[in-house]
C-alpha positions in Angstrom: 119.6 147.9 152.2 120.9 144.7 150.6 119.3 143.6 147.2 117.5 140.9 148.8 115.6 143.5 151.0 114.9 145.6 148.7 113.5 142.9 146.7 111.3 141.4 149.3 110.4 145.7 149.5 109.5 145.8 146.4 107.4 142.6 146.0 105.3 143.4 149.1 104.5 146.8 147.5 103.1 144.7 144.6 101.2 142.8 146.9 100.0 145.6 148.8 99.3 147.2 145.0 97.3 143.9 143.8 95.5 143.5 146.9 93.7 146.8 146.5 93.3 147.0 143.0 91.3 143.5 144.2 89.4 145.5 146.7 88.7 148.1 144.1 87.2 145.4 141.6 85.0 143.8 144.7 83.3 146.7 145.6 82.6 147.7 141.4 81.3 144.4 141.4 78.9 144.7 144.3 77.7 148.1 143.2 77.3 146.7 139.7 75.2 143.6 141.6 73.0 145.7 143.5 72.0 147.8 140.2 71.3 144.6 138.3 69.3 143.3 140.8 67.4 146.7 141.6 66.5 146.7 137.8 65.7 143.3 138.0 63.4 143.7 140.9 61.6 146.3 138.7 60.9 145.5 135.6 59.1 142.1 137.3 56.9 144.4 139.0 56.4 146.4 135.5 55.9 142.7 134.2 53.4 141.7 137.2 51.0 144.9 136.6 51.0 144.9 132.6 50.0 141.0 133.3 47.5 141.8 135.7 46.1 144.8 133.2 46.1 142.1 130.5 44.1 139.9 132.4 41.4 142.7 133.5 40.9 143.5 129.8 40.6 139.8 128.7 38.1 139.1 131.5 35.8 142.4 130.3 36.0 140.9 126.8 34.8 137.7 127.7 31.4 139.3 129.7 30.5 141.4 126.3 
């Protein structure tokens, strides 16, 4: 192989290399995204009910 090829070689490998450490990245993020929002999603349903309890125990205070 003349320098040149092996040049071009070696730059597509680091290409190839980059691209999936990219891939790699993308699919951490999108895991990390769906946690986040799965937690999210759940502590405003924790929030929700201890409102609603809140709101049952005001309203039997304000009948005594």
């Amino acid at each position: 192989m003349t320098e040149r090829t092996q040049n071009l070689a070696r730059a597509n490998q680091e290409l190839r290399d980059q691209i999936a450490e990219r891939k790699q990245a993308e699919a951490a993020l999108r895991e990390s995204e769906l946690r986040f929002r799965q937690l999210a999603e759940k502590q405003q349903r924790g929030f929700l009910g201890l409102l609603t309890y809140w709101r049952r125990i005001v309203l039997r205070q304000s009948r005594l």
